[in-house]
C-alpha positions, 0 to 999 in steps of 0.5 A: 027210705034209708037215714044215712045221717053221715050224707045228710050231715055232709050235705048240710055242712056243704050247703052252710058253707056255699051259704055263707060265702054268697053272704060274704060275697053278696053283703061284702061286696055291696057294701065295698061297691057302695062305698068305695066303689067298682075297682075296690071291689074288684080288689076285694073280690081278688083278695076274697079267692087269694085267701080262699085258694089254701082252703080249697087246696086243703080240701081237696087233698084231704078229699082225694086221701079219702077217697084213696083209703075208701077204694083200697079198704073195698080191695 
């Protein structure tokens, strides 16, 4: 068995951060239906994506420039 301990720490940062928007998601939204009910949370979920939508596109660009630097340093 190997110790890559660069993949394990991917993993586990992957892992907290899927973590923790289920726990926004899951709590927040609870709470926002509970209180104000099904068309706040529905406006709060629409609000949750719109403000996560620049965090994922930065991800993902910064995860195809890696993967572009990795496959040109094996040429």
């Amino acid at each position: 068995m190997t110790l890559d301990l660069r993949r394990y720490a991917r993993q586990t940062t992957l892992r907290l951060i899927v973590g923790g928007i289920l726990l926004i998601l899951l709590v927040g939204g609870g709470l926002i239906l509970y209180f104000y009910g099904g068309g706040a949370l529905a406006l709060g979920i629409l609000c949750f994506i719109t403000g996560l939508t620049p965090v994922v596109a930065i991800v993902f660009i910064l995860s195809l420039l890696e993967w572009i630097v990795k496959r040109e340093r094996g040429n």
